[in-house]
ZAVEX-734794 format. One record per residue (C-alpha): residue in one letter; x negated, y, z. Coordinates in steps of 0.02 Angstrom, whole numbers, padded with zeros to 5 digits, always signed. Each point is the difference from the previous one (the first is absolute). Layout:
<pts>
AXYZ ...
</pts>
This chain:
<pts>
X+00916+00082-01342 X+00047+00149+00104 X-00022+00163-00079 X+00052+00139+00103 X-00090+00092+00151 X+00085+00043+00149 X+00043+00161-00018 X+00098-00024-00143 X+00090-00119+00075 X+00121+00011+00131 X+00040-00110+00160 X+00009-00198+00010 X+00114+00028+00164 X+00149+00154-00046 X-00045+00047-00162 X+00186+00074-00016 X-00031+00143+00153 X-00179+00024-00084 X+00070+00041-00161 X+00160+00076+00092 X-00112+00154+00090 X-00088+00018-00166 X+00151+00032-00101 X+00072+00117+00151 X-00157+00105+00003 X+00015+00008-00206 X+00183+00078+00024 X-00053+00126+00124 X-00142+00028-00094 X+00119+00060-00155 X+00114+00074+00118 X-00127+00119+00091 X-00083+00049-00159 X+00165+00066-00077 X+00060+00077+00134 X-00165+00089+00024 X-00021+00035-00162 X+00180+00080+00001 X-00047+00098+00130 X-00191+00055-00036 X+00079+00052-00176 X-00101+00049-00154 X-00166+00069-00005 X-00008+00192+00023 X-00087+00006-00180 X+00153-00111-00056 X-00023-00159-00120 X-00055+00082-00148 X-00134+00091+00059 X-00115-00100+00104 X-00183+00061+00012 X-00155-00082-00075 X-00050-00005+00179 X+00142-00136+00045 X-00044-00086-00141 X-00186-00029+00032 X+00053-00019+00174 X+00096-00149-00047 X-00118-00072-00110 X-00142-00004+00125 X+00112-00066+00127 X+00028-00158-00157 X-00181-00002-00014 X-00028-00005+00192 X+00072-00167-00011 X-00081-00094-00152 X-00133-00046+00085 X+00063-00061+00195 X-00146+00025+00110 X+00015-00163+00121 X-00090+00020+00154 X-00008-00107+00117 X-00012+00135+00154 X+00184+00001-00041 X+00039-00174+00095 X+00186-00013-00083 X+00002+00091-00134 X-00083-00034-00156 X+00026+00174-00063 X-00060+00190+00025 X+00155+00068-00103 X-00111+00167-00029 X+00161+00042-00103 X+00098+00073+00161 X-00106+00157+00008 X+00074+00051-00175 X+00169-00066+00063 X+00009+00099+00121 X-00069+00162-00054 X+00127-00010-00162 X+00143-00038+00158 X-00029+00175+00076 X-00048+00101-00172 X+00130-00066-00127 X+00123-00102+00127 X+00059-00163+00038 X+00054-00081-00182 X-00160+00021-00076 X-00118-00048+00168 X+00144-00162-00037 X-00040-00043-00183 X-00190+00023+00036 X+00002-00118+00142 X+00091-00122-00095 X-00113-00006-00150 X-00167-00001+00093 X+00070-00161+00124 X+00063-00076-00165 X-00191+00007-00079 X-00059-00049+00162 X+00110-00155+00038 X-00012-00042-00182 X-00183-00019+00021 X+00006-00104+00152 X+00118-00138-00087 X+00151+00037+00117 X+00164-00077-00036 X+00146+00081-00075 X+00084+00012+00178 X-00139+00027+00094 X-00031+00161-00101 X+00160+00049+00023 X+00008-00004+00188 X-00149+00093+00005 X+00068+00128-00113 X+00139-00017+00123 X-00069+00050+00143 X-00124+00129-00053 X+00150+00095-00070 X+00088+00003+00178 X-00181+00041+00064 X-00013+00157-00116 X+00195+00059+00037 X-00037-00026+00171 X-00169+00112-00012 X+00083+00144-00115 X+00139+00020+00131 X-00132+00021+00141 X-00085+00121-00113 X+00156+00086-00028 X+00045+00017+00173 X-00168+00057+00077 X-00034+00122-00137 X+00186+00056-00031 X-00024-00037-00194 X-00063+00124-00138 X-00130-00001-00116 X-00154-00043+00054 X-00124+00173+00056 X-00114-00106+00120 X+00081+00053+00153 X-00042-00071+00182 X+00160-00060+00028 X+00009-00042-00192 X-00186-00123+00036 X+00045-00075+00157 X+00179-00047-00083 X-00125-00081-00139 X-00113-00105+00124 X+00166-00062+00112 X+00064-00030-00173 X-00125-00108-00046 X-00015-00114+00175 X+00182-00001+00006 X-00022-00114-00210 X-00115-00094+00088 X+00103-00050+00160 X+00162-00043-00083 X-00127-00101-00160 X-00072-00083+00139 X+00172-00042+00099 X+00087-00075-00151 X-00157-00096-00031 X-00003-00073+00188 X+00184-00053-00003 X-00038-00090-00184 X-00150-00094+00084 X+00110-00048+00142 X+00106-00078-00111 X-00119-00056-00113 X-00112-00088+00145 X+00071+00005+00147 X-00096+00094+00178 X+00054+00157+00057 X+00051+00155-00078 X-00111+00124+00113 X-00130-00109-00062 X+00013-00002-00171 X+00006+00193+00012 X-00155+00035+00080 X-00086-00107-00114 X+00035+00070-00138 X-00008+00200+00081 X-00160-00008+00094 X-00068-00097-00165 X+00057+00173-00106 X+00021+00158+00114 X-00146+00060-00036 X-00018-00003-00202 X+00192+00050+00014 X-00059+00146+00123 X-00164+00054-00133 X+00123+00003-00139 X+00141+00112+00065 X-00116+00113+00060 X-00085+00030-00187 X+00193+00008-00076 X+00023+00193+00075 X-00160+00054-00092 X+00061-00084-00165 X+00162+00099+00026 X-00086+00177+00021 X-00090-00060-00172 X+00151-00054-00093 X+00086+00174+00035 X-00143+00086-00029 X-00075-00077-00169 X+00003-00156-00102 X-00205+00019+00010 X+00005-00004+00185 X+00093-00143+00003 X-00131-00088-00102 X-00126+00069+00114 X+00083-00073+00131 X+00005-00187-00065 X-00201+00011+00044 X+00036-00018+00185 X+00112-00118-00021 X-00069-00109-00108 X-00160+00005+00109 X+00125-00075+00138 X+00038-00145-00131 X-00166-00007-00060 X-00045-00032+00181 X+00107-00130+00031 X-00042-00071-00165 X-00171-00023+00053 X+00033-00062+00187 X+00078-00126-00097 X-00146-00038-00130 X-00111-00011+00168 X+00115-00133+00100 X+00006-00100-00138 X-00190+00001-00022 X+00015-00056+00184 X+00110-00126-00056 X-00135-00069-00111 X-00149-00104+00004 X-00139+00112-00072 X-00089-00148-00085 X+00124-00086-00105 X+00150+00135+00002 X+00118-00126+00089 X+00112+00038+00135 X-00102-00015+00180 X+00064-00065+00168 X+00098+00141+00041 X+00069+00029-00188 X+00048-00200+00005 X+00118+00026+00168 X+00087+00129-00085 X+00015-00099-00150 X+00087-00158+00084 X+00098+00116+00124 X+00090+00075-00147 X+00053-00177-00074 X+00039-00034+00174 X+00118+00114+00025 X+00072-00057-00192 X+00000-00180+00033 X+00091+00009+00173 X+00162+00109-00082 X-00015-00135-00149 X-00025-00143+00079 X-00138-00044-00110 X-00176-00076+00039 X-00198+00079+00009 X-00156-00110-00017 X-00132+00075+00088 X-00171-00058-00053 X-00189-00001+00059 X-00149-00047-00102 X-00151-00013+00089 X-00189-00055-00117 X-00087-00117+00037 X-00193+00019+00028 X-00017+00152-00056 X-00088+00051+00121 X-00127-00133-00092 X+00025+00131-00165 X-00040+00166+00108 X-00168-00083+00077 X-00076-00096-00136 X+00044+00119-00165 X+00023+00162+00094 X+00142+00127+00061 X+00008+00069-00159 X+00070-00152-00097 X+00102-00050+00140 X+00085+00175-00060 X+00026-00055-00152 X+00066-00161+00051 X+00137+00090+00099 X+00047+00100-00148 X+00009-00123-00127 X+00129-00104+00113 X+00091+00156+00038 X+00021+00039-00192 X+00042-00192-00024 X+00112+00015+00116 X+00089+00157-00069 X-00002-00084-00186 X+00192-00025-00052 X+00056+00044+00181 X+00179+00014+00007 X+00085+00148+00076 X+00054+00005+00179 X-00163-00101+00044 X-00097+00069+00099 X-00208-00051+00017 X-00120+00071+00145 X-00173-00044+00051 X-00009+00011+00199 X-00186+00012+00005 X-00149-00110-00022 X+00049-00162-00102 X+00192+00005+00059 X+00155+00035-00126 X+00184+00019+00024 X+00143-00009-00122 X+00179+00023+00026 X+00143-00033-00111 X+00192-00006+00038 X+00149-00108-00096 X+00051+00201-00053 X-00145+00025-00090 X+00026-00161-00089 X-00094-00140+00124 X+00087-00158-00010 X-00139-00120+00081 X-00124+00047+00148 X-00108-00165-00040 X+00000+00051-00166 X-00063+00169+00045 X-00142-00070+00096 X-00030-00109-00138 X-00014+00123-00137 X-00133+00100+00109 X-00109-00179+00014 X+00015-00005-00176 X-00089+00183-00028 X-00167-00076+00099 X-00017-00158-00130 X-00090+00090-00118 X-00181+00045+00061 X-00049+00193-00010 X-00138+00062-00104 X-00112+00110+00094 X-00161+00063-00077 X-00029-00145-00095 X+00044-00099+00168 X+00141-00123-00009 X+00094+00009+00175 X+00126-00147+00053 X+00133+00086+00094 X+00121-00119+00110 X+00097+00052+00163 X+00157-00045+00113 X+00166+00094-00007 X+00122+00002+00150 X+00184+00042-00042 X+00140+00059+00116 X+00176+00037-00061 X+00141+00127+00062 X+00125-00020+00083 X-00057-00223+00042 X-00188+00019+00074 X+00036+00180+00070 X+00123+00166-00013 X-00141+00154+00029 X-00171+00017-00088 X-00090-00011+00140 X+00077-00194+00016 X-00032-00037-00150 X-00166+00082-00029 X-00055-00125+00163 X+00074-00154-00076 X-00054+00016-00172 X-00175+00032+00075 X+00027-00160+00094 X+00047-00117-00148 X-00144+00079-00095 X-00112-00057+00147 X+00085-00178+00012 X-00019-00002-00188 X-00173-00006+00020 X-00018-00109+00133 X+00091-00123-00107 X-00121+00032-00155 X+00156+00041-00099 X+00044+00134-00111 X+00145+00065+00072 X+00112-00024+00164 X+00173+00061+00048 X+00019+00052+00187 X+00060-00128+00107 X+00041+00022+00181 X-00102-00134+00051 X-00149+00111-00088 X+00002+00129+00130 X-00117-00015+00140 X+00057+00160+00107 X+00193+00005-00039 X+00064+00124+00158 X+00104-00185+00036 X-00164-00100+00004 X-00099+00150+00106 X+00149-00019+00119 X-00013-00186-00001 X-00200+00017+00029 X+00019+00113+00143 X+00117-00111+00070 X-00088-00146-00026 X-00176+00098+00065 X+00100+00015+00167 X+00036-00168+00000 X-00174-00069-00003 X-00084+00148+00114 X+00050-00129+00148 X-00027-00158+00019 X+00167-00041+00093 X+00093+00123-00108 X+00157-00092-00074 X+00044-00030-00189 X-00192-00077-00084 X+00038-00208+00014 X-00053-00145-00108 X+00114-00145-00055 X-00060-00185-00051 X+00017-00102-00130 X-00051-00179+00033 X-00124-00067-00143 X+00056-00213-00007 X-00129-00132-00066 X+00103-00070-00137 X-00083-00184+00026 X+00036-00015+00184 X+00134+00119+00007 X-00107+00090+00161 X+00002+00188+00023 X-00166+00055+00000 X+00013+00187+00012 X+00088+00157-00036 X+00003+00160-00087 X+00017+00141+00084 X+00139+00102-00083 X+00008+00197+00082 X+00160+00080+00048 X+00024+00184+00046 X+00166+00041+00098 X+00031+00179-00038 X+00093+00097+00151 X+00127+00065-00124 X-00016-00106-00162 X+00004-00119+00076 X-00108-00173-00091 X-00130+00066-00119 X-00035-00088-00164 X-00212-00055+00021 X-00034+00051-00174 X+00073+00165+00045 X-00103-00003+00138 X-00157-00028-00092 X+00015+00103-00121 X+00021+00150+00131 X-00157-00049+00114 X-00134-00061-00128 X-00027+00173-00058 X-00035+00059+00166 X-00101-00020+00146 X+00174-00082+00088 X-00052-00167-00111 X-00174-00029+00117 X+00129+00019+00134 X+00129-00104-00052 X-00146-00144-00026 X-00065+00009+00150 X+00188-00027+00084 X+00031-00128-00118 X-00158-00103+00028 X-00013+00035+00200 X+00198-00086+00015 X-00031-00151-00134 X-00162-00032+00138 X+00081+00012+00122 X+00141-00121-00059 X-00148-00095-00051 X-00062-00022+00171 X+00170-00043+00072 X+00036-00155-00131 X-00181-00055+00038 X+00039+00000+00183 X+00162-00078-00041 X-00104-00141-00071 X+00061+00073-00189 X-00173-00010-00093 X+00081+00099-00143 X-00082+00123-00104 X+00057+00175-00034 X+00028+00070-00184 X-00007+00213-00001 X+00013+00112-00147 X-00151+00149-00004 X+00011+00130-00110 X-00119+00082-00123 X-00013+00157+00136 X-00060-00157+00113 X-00129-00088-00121 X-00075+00174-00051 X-00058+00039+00186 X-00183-00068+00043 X+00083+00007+00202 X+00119-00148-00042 X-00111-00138+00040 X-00062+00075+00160 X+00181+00036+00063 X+00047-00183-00046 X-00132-00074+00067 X+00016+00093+00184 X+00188-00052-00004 X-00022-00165-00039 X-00136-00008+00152 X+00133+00109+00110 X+00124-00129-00023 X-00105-00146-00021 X+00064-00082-00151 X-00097-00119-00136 X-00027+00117-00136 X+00055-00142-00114 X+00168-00004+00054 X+00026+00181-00074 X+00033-00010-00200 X-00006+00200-00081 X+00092+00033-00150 X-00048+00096-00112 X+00079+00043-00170 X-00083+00041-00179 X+00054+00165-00001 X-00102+00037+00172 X-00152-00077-00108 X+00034+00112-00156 X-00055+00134+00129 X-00175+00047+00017 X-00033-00178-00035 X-00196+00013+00043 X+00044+00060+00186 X+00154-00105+00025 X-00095-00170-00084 X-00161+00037+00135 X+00123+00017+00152 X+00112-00160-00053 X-00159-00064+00014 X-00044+00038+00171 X+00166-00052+00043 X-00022-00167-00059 X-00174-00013+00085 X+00108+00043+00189 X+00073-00188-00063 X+00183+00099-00048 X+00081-00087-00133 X+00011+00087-00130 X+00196-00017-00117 X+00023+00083-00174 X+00179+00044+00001 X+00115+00012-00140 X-00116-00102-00101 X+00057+00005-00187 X+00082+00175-00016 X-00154+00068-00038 X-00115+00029-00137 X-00169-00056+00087 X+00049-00130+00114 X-00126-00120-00065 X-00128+00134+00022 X+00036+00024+00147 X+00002-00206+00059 X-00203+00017-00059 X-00048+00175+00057 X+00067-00044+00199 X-00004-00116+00122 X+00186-00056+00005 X+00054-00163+00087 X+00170-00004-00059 X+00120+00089-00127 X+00176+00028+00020 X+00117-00025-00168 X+00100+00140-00021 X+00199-00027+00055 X+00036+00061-00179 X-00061-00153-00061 X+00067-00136+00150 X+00175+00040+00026 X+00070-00063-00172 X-00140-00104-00065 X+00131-00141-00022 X+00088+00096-00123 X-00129+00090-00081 X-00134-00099-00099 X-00122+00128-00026 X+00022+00022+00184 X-00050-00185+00048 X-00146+00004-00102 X-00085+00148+00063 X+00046-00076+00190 X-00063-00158-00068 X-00164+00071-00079 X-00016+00105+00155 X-00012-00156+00138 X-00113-00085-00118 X-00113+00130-00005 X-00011+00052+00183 X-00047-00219+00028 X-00139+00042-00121 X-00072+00134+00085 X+00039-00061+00148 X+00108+00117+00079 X+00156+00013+00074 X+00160+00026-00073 X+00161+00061+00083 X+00164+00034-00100 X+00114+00137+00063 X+00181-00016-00039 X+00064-00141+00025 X+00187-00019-00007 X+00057-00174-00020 X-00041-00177+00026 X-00030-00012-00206 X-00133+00103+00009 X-00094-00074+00179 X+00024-00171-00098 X-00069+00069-00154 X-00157+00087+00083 X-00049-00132+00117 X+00017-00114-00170 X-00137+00128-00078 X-00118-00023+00155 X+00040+00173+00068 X-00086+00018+00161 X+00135+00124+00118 X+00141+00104-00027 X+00119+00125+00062 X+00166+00069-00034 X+00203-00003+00052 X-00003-00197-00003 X-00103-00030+00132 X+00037+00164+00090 X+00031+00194-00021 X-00118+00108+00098 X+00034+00021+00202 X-00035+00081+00158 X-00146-00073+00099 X+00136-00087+00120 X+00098-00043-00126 X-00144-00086-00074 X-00047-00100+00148 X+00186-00071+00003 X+00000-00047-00162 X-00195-00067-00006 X+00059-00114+00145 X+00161-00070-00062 X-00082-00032-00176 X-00138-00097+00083 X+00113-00100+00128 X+00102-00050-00168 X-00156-00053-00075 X-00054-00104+00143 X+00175-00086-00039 
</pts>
């Protein structure tokens, strides 16, 4: 398990010329602070006989920094360092050396505190020492030296002083980011200055009051910590308030906007590590059901009582929000000690088994929990915010407890959007290029005649060239594109239709619909004035349909098969067998013939369960009398074997692979002038 945070750590790519400009700025660090000190000398009291007033200075400088105030106004720096006032007030009363030590001591409390490496500290110390040599020469220069007696020149030495700390901190800093992260230098800088100037700005401008104080009286100086302190106090408490607006106010987790922050952070970690972040959503279910039938109030309560389960033997790092409404969000990286996603997701299923106790009210809790995991299912949180939300939705389309994002998951990828604008351009004319079907003859295995064909779609992209169908599919059913893409589909397999009939081909025509298709009450009428348009026997067109389009809305998609059927369509339930409700489904609707699954055909021979349910499968569809087709067929073995069974038709690579219409008419012709011999 990792167990370091990135900026402790130092570079995957150069970690020698990171480390290199960090031990560089520690020599001139040393060497600029000796020769100032040299210089600057002793102070005018000498060494022995340093005020009370230095003292107290110094120690409310220490206690400045026991408490950091973190705001997060301060967008790169997680610190106020309130300290520098008293820094630089003891620079210009009692010189450099001491306005040194002080500095030192209050940035070692302060980077103690924030769990800063050994090196880390140091290069800070580093470069804040260069900062404060480079500010006491300015000082010295503008105000020609002296003791402090509150001069103008004396003041507006001070305040360049104190910008000139913050613009060579703030340099040093840049360069070690560009190091540390790569981008540009100028950018780094501005970052981290506009993120600062003005706290750095407030707190040189109090440090020439605190110096009239300290050489007037050690009272005054204590007076003076008031204002100052306000300053911190005010920051203190910007911070209390943004992290109450980092919080939901029911349950005291983080919120929406508290939860970004959260994952950015291990973000930023897990890139420099290489490491991993699950990113999960919980989302209730029915409990909307709780709020209406036992009241707002308990639905409350609900909310907290999973919160506080959910915060029971949390480990640190995680992080736990509730977005609002019924919706949760966790997020937990391999630094913090994750190992599994799925066994994150699992362990938050696991809180919901036991039912809740409400006013005497026993309430089963159950819900669905979508997962998405850094860097593999996305590399920003807004990514993987959208694809955990995803899986959570296919979770519960699937009636499962928990689903990992999948590509094929996501609906309104920007590469499927592009894809469906494409293809919407495609089918908004009817001579537009690219939309085509293919065929697939369908052979009677007794008489060896081709009966019919599925129509197979095929989408030639103008750059991708061939697109897979499922991919297809999966872009258009969500979308009104898929009524489009019917329509297409059904107008050419008619009008092929027509052309075999005129041909003297009575062959029937096999087409896949979608659930998009069978949920639409205007899919009879538009079939029926096609079929009259091209003036085709409604028998000779077979629709497919599959279990998954009946799993849909059943009632409406059950009434319109039926009004299909009554047109005289044939009516095929595809990929019989893969389901869990086929049989349901052979008494609910009025099917004429099932298709067995290619799963189940291809290797029948060598599979025995296989054989049986193929077997079982043409038995039954004699005793209902229906149809049966098999799809997939491969070799002669398995013709042999099917026609054996009583198996009705079939399709697959050993009679033929799916063709263009001309293509089909060649072959239809040569495999009926080699039957006639």
């Amino acid at each position: 398990m990792a167990t370091t945070l990135m900026r402790n750590t130092a570079p995957r790519e150069h970690p020698g010329r990171y480390y290199g400009y960090l031990a560089t700025v520690a020599v001139c660090s040393i060497v600029a602070a000796v020769l100032t000190a040299a210089y600057a000398g002793s102070p005018d009291t000498g060494w022995f006989s340093v005020p009370f007033a230095l003292w107290l200075t110094a120690g409310l400088a220490l206690v400045a920094e026991l408490r950091p105030a973190r705001w997060a106004g301060l967008r790169m720096s997680p610190i106020a360092m309130v300290s520098l006032t008293y820094v630089y007030a003891t620079m210009v009363t009692w010189g450099f050396l001491p306005a040194l030590i002080i500095q030192c001591a209050a940035m070692t409390i302060l980077f103690a505190q924030l769990g800063s490496s050994v090196w880390r500290s140091a290069f800070n110390l580093s470069q804040m020492g260069i900062a404060l040599c480079a500010a006491w020469w300015t000082w010295t220069v503008i105000s020609g030296g002296g003791p402090w007696d509150s001069t103008p020149a004396q003041i507006i030495g001070l305040l360049a002083a104190g910008m000139v700390w913050s613009v060579v901190s703030t340099s040093h800093v840049a360069t070690a980011m560009k190091f540390r992260v790569g981008g540009s230098w100028p950018g780094h800088f501005w970052d981290w200055f506009r993120s600062e100037w003005a706290l750095r700005l407030t707190l040189t401008a109090i440090s020439p009051l605190l110096a009239i104080a300290a050489t007037t009286s050690w009272w005054l100086v204590a007076v003076s910590a008031i204002p100052i302190f306000s300053v911190y106090r005010i920051l203190q408490t910007a911070a209390a308030r943004e992290r109450e607006a980092e919080r939901d106010p029911l349950t005291g987790l983080l919120n929406r906007k508290g939860f970004q922050q959260a994952v950015e952070r291990k973000l930023v970690d897990a890139e420099e590590t290489g490491t991993d972040v699950a990113v999960l959503i919980l989302d209730l279910d029915r409990f909307a059901d709780v709020n209406s039938a036992l009241g707002h109030d308990v639905g409350d309560k609900l909310l907290m009582e999973l919160a506080d389960r959910f915060l029971a033997d949390k480990p640190p790092g995680k992080a736990i929000a509730r977005l609002g409404g019924d919706e949760f969000a966790f997020v937990w990286a391999e630094l913090d000690g994750m190992t599994d996603p799925l066994e994150c997701a699992r362990e938050i299923r696991a809180r919901l088994d036991k039912a809740i106790v409400l006013d005497d009210v026993s309430i089963e809790v159950d819900g669905s929990v979508g997962v998405a995991v850094f860097p593999h299912d996305g590399r920003d949180y807004q990514t993987l915010f959208r694809h955990a939300d995803i899986a959570m939705d296919e979770s519960k389309k699937r009636a499962a407890t928990y689903a990992r994002y999948a590509p094929e998951f996501d609906h309104h990828s920007p590469e499927r959007l592009m894809l469906l604008g494409d293809l919407r351009r495609a089918l908004d004319r009817a001579d537009a290029p690219g939309v085509n079907l293919y065929y697939q003859p369908q052979v009677c295995l007794r008489t060896g005649e081709v009966v019919g064909a599925e129509a197979l779609l095929r989408y030639h992209h103008p750059e991708r060239g061939m697109v897979n169908p499922a991919e297809i599919i999966a872009t258009a059913e969500h979308s009104s594109v898929m009524r489009m893409l019917t329509e297409r589909v059904i107008d050419i397999a008619l009008r092929q239709l027509r052309r075999w009939n005129d041909a003297g081909f009575q062959l029937r025509m096999a087409v896949n619909v979608s659930v998009r298709d069978l949920q639409s009450p205007e899919f009879a009428d538009y079939l029926t004035d096609r079929i009259e348009t091209y003036g085709v026997d409604a028998s000779r067109l077979q629709l497919e349909i599959t279990e998954s389009a009946l799993m849909a809305d059943a009632r409406r998609v059950v009434d319109n098969v039926q009004r299909l059927s009554d047109l005289g369509l044939g009516i095929s339930l595809d990929d019989f067998g893969t389901g869990f409700s086929s049989m349901q489904h052979l008494r609910r609707l009025p099917v004429t013939e099932i298709k067995i699954d290619k799963t189940f055909v291809t290797n029948l021979i060598e599979r025995a369960d296989n054989a049986a349910i193929v077997s079982i499968t043409i038995d039954l569809g004699r005793a209902l009398d229906v149809g049966v087709v098999a799809e997939g067929v491969e070799d002669e073995k398995v013709r042999q074997q099917l026609e054996d069974w009583g198996c009705g038709l079939a399709q697959g690579w050993h009679f033929a692979k799916p063709m263009s219409a001309d293509d089909f008419d060649r072959w239809l012709a040569q495999h009926r002038a080699t039957a006639d011999h």
